[in-house]
Rosetta silent file (secondary structure, phi, psi, omega in degrees, C-alpha in Angstrom):
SEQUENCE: XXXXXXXXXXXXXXXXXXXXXXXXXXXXXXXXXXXXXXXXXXXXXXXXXXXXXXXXXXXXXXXXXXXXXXXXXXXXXXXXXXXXXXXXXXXXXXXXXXXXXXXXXXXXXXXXXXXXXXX
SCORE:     score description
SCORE:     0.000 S_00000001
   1 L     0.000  -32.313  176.735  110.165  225.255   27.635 S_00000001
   2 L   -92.866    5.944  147.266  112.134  224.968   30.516 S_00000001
   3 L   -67.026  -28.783  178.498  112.946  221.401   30.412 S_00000001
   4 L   -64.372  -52.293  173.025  113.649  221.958   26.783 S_00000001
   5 L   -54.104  -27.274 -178.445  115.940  224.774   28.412 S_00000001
   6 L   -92.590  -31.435 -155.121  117.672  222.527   30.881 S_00000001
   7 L   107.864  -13.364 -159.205  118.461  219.452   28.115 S_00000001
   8 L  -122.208  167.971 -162.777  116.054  217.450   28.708 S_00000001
   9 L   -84.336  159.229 -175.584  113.018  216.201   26.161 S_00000001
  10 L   -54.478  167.478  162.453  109.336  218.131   26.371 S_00000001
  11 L   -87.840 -173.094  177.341  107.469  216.225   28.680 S_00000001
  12 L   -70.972  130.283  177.869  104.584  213.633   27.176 S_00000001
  13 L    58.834   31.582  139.908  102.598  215.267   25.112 S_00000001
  14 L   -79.155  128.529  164.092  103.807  218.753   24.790 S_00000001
  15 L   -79.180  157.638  174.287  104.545  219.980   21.265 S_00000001
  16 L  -112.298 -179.338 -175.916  107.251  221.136   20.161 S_00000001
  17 L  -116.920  -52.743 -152.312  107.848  223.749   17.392 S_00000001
  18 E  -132.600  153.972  176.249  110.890  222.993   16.107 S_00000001
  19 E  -106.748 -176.015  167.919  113.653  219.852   16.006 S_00000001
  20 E  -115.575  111.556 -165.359  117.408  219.669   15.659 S_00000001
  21 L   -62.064  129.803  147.716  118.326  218.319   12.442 S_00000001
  22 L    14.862  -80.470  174.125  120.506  215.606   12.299 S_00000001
  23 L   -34.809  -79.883 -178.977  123.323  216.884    9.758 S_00000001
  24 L  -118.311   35.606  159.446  124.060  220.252   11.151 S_00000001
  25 L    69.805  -22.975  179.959  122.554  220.564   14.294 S_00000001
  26 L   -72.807  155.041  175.907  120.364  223.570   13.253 S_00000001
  27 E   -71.428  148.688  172.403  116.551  224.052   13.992 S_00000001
  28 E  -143.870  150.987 -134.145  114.052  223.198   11.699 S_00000001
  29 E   -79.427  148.123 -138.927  110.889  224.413   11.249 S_00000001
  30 H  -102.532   -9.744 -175.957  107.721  221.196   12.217 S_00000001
  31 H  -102.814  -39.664  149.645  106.576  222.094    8.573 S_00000001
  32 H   -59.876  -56.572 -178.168  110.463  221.671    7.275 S_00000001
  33 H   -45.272  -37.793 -149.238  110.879  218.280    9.297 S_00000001
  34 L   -99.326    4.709  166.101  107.927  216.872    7.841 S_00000001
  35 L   -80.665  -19.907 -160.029  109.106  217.976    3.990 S_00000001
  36 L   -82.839  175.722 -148.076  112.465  216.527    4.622 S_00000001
  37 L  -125.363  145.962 -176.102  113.227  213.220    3.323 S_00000001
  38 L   -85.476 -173.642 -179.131  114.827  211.020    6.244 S_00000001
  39 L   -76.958  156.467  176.492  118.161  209.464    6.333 S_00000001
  40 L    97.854  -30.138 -125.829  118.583  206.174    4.525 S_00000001
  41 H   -72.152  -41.791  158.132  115.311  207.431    2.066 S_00000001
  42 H  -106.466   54.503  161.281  117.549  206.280   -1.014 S_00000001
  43 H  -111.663   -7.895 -168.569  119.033  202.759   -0.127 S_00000001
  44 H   -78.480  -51.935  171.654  114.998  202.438    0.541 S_00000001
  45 H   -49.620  -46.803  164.216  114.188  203.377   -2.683 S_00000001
  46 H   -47.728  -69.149 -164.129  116.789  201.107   -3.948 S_00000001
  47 H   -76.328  -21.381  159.223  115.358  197.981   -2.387 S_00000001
  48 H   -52.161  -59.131 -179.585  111.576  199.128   -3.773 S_00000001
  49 H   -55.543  -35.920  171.814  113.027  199.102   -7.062 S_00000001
  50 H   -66.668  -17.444 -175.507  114.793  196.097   -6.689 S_00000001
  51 H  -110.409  -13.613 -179.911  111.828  194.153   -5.437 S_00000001
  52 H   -79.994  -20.004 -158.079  109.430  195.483   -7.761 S_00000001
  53 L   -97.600  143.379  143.714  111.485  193.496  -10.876 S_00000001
  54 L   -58.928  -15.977 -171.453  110.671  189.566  -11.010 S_00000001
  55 L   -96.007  144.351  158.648  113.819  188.611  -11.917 S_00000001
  56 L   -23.523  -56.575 -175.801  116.612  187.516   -9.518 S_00000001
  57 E  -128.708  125.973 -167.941  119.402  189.443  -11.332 S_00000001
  58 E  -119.007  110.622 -174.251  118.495  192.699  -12.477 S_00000001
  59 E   -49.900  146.865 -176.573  120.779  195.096  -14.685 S_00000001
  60 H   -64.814  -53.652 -176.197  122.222  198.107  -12.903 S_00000001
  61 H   -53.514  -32.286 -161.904  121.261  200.642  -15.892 S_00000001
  62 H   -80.670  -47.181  160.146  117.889  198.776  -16.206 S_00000001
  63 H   -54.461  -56.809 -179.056  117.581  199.811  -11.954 S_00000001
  64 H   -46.693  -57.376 -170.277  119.085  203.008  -12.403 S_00000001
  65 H   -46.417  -61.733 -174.144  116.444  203.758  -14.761 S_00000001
  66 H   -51.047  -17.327 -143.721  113.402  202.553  -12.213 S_00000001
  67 H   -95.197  -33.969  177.058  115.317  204.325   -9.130 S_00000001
  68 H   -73.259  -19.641  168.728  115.363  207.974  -11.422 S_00000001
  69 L  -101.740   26.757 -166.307  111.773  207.759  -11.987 S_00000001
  70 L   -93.934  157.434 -156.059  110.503  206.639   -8.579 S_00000001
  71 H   -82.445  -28.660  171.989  108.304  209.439   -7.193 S_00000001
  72 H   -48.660  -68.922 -168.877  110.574  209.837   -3.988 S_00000001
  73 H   -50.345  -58.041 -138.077  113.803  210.340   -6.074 S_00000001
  74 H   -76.186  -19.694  159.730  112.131  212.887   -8.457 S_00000001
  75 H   -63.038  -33.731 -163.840  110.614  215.342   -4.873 S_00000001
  76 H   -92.749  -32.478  162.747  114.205  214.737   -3.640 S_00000001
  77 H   -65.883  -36.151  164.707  115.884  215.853   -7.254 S_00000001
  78 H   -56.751  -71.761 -169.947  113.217  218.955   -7.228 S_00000001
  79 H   -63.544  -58.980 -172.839  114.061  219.893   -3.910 S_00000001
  80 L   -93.562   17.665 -168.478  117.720  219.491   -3.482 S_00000001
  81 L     5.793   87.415  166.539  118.308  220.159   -7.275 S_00000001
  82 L  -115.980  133.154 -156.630  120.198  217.318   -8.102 S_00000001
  83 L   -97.877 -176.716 -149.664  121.392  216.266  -11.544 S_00000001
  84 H   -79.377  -35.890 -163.998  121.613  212.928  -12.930 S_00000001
  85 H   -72.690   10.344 -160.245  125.256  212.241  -11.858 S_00000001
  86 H  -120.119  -42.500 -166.531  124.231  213.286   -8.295 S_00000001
  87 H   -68.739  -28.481 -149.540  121.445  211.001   -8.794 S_00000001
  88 H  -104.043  -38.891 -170.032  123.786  208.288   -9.897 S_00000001
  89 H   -85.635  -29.926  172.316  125.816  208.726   -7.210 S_00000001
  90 H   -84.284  -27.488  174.310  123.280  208.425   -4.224 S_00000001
  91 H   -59.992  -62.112  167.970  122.010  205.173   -6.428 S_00000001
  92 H   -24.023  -56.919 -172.957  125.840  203.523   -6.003 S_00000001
  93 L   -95.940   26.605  147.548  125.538  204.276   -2.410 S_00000001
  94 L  -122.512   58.748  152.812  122.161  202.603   -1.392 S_00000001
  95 L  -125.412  -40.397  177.600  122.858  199.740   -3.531 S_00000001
  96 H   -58.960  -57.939  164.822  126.133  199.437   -1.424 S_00000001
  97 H   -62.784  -29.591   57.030  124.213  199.876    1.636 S_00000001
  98 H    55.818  -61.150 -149.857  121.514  197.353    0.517 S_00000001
  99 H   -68.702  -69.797 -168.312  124.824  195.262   -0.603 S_00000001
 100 H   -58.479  -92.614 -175.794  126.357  195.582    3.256 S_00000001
 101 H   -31.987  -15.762 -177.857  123.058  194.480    4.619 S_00000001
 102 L   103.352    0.154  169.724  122.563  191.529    2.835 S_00000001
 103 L   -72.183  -31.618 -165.242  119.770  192.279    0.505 S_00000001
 104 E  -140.727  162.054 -176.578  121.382  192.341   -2.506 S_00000001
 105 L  -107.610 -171.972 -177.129  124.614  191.153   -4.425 S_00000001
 106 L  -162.406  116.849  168.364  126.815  193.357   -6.690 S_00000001
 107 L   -33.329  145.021 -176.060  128.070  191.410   -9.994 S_00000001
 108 L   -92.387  164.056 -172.281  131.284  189.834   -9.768 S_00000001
 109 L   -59.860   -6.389  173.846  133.952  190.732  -12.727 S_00000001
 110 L  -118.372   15.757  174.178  131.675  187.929  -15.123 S_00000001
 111 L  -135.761   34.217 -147.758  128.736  189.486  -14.231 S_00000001
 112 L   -69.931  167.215  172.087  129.473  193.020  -14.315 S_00000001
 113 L    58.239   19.423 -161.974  126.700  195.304  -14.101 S_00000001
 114 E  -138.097  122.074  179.455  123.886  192.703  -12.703 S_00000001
 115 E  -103.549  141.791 -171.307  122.511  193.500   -9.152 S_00000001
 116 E  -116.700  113.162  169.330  121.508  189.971   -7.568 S_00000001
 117 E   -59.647  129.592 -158.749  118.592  189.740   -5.243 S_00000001
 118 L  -114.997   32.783 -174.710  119.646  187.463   -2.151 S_00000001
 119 L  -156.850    0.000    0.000  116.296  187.088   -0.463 S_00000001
């Protein structure tokens, strides 16, 4: 504890009880870390769904659909009781992120609504 006390990380191989969460800095409990879902957990979700379809270009609604019934979203909708429009909205933004990396394309104004696999 008193390195912990000082700033500095446990030494190797000392447990720890508790982390500092990410978000807001508060402790969390080693049985809360390991419930929580990490950061990124739906642009992840995103590219499983997206990779699971055969086809190149894949409909958004026809995604949307796979991404609300993936078993991840529906512990993370349970837990953080989120409704579909919440759901819809974390879908936008890992398709975006997905988008920014380079996995995927986002229809152009003659393709609206068709996510394009680039890889």
């Amino acid at each position: 504890k008193g390195a912990e006390a000082k700033g500095r990380p446990p030494a190797r191989g000392a447990a720890s009880t508790s982390l500092v969460g990410p978000a807001s800095g508060s402790r969390l409990s080693a049985a809360q870390t390991a419930a929580a879902l990490p950061l990124g957990w739906a642009a992840a979700v995103a590219f499983d769904v997206l990779w699971s379809c055969e086809e190149m270009a894949v409909g958004a609604c026809e995604a949307f659909e796979l991404f609300e019934k993936h078993a991840v979203v529906a512990r993370a909708a349970e837990e953080e009781e989120m409704c579909r429009a919440q759901l819809a909205a974390r879908f936008v933004l890992a398709v975006q992120e997905l988008s920014l990396v380079g996995f995927c394309k986002v229809g152009s104004r003659s393709r609206r609504g068709v996510l394009q696999k680039l890889l």
